[in-house]
C-alpha positions as CSV (number, residue, x, y, z in Angstrom):
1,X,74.8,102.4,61.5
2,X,78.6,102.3,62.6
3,X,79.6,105.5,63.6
4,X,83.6,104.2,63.4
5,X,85.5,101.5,62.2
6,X,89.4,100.5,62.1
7,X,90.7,99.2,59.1
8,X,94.3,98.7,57.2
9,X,95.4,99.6,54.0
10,X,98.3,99.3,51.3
11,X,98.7,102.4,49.4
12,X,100.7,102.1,46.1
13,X,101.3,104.8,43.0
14,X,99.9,102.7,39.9
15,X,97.2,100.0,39.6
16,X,99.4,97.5,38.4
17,X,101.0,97.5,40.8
18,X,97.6,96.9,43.4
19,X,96.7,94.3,41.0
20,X,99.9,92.2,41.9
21,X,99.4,92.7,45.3
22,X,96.0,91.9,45.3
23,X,97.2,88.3,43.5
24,X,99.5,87.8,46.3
25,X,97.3,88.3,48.8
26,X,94.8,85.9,47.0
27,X,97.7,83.2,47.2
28,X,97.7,83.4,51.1
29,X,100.5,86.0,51.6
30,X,100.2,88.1,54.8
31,X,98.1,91.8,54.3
32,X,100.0,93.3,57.3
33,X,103.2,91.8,55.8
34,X,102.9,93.2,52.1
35,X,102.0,96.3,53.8
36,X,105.2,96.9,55.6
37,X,107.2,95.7,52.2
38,X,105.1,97.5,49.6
39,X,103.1,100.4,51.1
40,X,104.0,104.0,50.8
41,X,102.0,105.2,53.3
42,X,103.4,105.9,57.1
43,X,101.1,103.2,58.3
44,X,103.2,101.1,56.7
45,X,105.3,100.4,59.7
46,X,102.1,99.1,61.7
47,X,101.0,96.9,59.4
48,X,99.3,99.7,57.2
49,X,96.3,100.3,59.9
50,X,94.9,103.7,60.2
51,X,93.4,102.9,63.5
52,X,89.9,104.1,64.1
53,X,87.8,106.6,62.1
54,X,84.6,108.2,61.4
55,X,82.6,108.8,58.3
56,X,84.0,112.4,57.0
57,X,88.0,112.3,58.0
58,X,89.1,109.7,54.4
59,X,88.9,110.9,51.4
60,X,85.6,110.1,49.4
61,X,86.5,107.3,47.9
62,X,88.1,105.4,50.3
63,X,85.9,105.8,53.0
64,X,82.7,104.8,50.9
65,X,84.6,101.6,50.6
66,X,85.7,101.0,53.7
67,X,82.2,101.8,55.5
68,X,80.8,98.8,52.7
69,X,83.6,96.0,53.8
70,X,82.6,93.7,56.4
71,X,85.5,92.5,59.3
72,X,88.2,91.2,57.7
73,X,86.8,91.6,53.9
74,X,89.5,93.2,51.7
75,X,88.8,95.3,49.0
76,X,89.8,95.8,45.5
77,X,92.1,98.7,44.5
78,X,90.5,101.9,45.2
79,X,91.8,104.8,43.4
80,X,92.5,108.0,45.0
81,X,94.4,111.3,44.8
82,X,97.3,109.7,46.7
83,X,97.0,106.7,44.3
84,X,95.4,103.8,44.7
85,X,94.7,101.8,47.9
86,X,93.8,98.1,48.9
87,X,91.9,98.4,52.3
88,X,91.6,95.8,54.9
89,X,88.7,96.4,57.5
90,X,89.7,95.5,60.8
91,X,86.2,96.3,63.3
């Protein structure tokens, strides 16, 4: 089992608005690009990736679905208490 993984994200208040960027991304735009226009998280700024973490530091729900992604998969929105996230794993 991976003990750690990197991955990226796009964090975003409603699901609309996840949906939309899920379509763009779909239609070939960038991850790492949206996520410097459109995410409200600080990671924004580096593409949205949160760098490298262990089971037990993301919230519940995100971190199930990261730890399920393989390299490069990107997942559907994934609602949280901050709102609601599209992850990109990244090792």
């Amino acid at each position: 089992m991976v003990n750690k993984i990197q991955c990226a994200h796009i964090l975003v208040e409603k699901q609309n608005q996840a949906l939309k960027i899920m379509e763009r991304i779909r239609k070939g735009e960038k991850f790492g690009k949206l996520a410097r226009e459109l995410s409200l998280c600080p990671s924004a700024k580096r593409e949205g990736n949160l760098g490298y973490f262990g089971r037990g530091q993301m919230v519940n729900e995100f971190e199930s679905t990261a730890f399920k992604l393989q390299v490069a998969e990107i997942s559907d929105p994934v609602k949280t208490k901050f709102g609601y996230h599209i992850i990109k794993r990244l090792s």
